[in-house]
BAKE-796992 format. One record per atom (N, C-alpha, C, CB): residue in three letters; x, y negated, z. Coordinates in steps of 0.02 Angstrom, whole numbers, padded with zeros to 5 digits, always signed. Atoms other than C-alpha are relative to their C-alpha. Glycine has a CB too. Example, Ala and Ser with C-alpha at 12.3 -4.5 7.8 and 13.67 -1.06 7.14 Angstrom:
BEGIN
ALA+00045+00059+00000ALA+00615+00225+00390ALA+00045-00060+00000ALA-00050-00001+00062SER-00042+00059-00003SER+00684+00053+00357SER-00039-00055+00037SER+00020-00023-00071
***
This chain:
BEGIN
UNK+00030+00065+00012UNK-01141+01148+00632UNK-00043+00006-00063UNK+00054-00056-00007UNK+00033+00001+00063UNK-01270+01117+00506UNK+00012-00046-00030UNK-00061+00004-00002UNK-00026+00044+00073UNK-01245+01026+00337UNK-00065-00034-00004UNK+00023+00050-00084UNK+00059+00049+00027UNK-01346+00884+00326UNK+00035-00067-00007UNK-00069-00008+00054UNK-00036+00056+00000UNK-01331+00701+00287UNK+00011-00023+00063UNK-00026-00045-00037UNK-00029+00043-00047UNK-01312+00643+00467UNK+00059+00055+00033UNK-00062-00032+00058UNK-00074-00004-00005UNK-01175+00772+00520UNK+00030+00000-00036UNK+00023+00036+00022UNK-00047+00041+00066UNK-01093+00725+00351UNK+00009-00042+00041UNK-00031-00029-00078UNK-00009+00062-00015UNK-01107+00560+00399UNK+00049-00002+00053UNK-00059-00032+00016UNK-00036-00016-00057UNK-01031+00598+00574UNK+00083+00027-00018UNK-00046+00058+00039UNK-00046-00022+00027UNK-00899+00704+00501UNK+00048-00047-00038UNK-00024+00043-00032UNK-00037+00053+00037UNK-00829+00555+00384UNK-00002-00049+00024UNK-00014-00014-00057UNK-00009+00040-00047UNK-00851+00444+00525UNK+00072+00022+00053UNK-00070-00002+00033UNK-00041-00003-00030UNK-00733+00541+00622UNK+00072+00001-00021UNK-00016+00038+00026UNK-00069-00009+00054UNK-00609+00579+00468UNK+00033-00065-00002UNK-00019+00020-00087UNK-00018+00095+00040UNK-00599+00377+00422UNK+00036-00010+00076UNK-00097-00081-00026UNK-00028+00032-00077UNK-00564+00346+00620UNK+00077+00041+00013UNK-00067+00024+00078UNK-00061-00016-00029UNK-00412+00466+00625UNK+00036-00023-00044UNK+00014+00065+00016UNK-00038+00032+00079UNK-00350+00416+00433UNK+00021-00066+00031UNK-00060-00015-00082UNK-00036+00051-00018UNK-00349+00241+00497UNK+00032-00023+00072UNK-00035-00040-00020UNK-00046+00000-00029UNK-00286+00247+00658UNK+00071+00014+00010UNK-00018+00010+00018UNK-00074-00005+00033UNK-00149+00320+00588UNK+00046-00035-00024UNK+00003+00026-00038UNK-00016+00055+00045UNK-00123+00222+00459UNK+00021-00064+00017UNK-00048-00011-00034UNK-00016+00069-00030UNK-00141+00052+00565UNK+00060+00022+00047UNK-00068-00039+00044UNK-00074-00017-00060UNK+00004+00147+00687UNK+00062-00007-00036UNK+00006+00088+00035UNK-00055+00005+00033UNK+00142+00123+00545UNK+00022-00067+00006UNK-00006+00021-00064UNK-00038+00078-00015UNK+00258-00010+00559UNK+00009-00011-00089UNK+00100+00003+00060UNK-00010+00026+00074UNK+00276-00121+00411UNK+00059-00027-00020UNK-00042-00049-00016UNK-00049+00024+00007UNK+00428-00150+00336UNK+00012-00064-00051UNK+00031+00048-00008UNK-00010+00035+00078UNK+00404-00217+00148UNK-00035-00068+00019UNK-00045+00046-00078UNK+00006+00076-00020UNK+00342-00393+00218UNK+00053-00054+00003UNK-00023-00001+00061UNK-00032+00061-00010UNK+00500-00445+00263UNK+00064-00002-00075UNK+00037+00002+00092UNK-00065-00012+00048UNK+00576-00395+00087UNK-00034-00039-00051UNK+00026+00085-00025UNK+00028+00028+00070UNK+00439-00441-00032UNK-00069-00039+00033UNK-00022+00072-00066UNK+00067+00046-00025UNK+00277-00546-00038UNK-00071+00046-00030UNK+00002-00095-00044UNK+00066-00022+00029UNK+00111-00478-00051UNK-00055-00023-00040UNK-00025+00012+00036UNK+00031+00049+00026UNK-00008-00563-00181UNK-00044+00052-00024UNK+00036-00051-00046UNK+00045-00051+00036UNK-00177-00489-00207UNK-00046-00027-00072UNK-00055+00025+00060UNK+00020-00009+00078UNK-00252-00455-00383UNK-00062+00035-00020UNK+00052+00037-00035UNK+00056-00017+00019UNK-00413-00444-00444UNK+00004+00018-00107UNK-00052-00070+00035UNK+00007+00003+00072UNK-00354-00411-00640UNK+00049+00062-00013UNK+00023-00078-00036UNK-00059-00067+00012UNK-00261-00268-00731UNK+00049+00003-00012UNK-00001+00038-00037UNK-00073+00005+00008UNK-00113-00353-00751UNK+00013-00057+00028UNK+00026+00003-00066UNK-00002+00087-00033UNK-00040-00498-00674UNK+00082-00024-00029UNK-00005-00005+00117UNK-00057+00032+00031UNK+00109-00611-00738UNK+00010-00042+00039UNK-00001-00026-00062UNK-00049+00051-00031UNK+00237-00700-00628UNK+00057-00034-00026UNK+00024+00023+00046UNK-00038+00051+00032UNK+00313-00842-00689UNK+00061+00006+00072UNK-00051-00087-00017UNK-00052+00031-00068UNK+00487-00895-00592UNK+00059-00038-00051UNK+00047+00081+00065UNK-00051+00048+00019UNK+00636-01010-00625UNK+00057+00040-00004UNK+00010-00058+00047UNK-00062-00035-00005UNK+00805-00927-00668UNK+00043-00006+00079UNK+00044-00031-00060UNK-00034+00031-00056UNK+00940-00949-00528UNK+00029-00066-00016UNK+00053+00044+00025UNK-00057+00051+00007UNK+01039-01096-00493UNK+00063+00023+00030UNK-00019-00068+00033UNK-00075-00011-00036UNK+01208-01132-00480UNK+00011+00005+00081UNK+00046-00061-00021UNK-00028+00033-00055UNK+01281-01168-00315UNK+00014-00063+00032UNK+00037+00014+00000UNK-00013+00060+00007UNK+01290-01329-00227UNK+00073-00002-00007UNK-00028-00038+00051UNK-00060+00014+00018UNK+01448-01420-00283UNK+00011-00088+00039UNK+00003+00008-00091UNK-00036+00092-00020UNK+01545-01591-00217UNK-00012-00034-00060UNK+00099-00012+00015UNK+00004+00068+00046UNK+01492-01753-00318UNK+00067-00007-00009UNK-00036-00071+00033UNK-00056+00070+00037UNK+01634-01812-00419UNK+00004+00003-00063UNK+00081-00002+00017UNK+00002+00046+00071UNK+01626-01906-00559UNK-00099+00013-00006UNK+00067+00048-00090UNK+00077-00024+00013UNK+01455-01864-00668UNK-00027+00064+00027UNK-00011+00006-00071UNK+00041-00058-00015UNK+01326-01751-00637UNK+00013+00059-00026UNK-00059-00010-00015UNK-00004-00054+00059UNK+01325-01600-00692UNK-00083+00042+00014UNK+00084+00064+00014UNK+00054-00039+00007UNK+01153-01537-00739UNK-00003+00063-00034UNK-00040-00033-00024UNK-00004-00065-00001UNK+01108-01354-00733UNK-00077-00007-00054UNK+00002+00042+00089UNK+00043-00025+00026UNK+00959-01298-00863UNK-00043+00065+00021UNK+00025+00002-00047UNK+00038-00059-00047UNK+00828-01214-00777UNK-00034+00049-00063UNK-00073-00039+00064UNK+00019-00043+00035UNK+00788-01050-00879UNK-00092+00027+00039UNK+00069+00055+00001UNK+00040-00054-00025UNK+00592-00986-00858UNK+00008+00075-00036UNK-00071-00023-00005UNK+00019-00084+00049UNK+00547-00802-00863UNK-00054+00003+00040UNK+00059+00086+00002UNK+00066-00061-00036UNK+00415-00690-00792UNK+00015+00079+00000UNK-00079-00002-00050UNK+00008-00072+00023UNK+00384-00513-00774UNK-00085+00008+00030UNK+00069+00063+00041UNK+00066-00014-00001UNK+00233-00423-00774UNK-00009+00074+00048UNK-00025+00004-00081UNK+00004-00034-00041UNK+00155-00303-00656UNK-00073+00031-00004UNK+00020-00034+00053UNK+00068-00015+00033UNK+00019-00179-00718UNK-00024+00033+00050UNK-00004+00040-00068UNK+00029-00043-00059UNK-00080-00118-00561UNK-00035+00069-00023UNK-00057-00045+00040UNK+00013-00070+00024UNK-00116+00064-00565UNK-00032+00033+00066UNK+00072+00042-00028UNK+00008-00017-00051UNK-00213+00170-00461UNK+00027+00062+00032UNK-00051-00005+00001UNK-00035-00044-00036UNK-00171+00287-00325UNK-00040+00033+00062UNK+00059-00036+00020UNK+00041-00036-00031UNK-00267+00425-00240UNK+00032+00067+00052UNK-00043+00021-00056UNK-00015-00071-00017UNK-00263+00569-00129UNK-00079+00040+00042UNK+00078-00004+00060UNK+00102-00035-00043UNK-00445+00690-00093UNK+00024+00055+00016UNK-00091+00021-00058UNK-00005-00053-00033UNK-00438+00793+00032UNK-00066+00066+00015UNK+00023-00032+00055UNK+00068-00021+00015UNK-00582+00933+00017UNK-00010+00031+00073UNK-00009+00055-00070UNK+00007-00029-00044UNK-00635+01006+00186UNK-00064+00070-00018UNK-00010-00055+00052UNK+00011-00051+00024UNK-00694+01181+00168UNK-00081+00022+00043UNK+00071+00045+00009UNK+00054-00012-00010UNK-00888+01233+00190UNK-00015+00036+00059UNK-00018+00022-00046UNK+00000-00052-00065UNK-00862+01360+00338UNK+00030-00029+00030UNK+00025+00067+00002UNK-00015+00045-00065UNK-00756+01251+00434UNK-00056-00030+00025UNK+00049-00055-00011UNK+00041+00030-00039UNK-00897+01139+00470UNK-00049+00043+00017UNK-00022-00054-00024UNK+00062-00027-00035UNK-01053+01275+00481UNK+00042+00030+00061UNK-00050+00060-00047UNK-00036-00034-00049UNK-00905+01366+00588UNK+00019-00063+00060UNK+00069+00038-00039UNK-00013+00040-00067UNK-00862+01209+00697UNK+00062-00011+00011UNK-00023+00031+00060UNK-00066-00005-00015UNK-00689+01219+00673UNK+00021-00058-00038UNK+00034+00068-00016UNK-00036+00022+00054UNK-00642+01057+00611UNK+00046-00049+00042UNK-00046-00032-00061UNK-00067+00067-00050UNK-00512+00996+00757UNK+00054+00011-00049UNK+00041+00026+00104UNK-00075+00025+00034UNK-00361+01035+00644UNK-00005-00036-00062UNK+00051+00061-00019UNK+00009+00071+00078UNK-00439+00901+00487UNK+00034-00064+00049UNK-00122-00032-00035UNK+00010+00063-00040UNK-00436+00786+00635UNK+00116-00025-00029UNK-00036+00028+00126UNK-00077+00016+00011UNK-00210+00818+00613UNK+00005-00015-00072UNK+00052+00063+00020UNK-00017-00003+00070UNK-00218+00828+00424UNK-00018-00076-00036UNK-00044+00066-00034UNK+00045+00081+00015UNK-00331+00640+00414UNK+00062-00038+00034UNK-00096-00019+00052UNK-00059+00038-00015UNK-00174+00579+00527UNK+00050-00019-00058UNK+00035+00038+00049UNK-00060-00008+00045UNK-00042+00634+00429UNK-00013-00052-00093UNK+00006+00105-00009UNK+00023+00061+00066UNK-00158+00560+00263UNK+00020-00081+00020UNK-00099-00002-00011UNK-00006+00060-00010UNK-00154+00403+00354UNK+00069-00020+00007UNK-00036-00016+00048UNK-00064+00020-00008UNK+00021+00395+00387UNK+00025-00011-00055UNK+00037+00038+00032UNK-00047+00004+00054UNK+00073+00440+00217UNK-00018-00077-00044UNK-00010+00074-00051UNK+00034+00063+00054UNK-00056+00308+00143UNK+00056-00016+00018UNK-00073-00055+00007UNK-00017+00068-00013UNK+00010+00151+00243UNK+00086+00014-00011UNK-00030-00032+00086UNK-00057-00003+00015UNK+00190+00236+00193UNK+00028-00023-00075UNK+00011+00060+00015UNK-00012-00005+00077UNK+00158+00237+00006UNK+00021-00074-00021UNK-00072+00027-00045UNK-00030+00067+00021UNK+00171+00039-00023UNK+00074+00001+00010UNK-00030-00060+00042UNK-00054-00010-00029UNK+00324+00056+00084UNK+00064+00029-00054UNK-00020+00046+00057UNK-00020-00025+00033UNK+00394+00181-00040UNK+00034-00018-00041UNK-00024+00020-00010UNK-00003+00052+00094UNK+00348+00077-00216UNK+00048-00059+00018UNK-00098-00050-00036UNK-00048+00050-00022UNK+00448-00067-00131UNK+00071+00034+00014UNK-00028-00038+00065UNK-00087-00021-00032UNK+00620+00014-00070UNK-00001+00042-00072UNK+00017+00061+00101UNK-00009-00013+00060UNK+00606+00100-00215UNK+00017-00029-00069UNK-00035+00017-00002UNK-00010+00024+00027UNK+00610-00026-00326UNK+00070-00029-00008UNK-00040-00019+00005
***
């Protein structure tokens, strides 16, 4: 194959199509554990209310609980992985086994959130 910008182009057309088919083939788990909130800043701060007690049976007075705030903070960081495909694969034509290696990228991506959550 020759190196130019349109089989480039072609070439990272076909990479992106196996990366994310991959990727969109993972099941999602961390949805039903945590919430997703997207962030346009380098840090973000969540406020929340302490716990409460338990409900209890009325008798006599009330008994009021004092709601404690806190927060924590959550410093977004980034997270990469470049894969280099090698100059003779493409003039050579040989680039069906990127096609497995762009899977496997995609799998791990849509795994990595997955990870940072159960991990936590």
């Amino acid at each position: 194959m020759i190196i130019n910008s349109a089989n480039l182009d072609a070439l990272r057309v076909g990479f992106k199509t196996s990366f994310q088919g991959a990727f969109n083939a993972v099941p999602s788990l961390r949805d039903r554990v945590a919430t997703t909130i997207p962030s346009s800043a380098s840090e973000n701060i969540y406020g929340w209310l302490g716990e409460l007690s338990s409900m209890q049976k009325w008798l006599g007075p009330r008994t009021i609980d004092n709601l404690k705030n806190s927060d924590y903070r959550i410093r977004n960081e980034a997270w990469e992985k470049t894969v280099g495909v090698d100059r003779n694969d493409i003039e050579d034509d040989t680039l069906g086994q990127y096609a497995t290696r762009f899977d496997m990228l995609g799998r791990a991506a849509a795994r990595h959130p997955e990870q940072l959550v159960f991990a936590a």
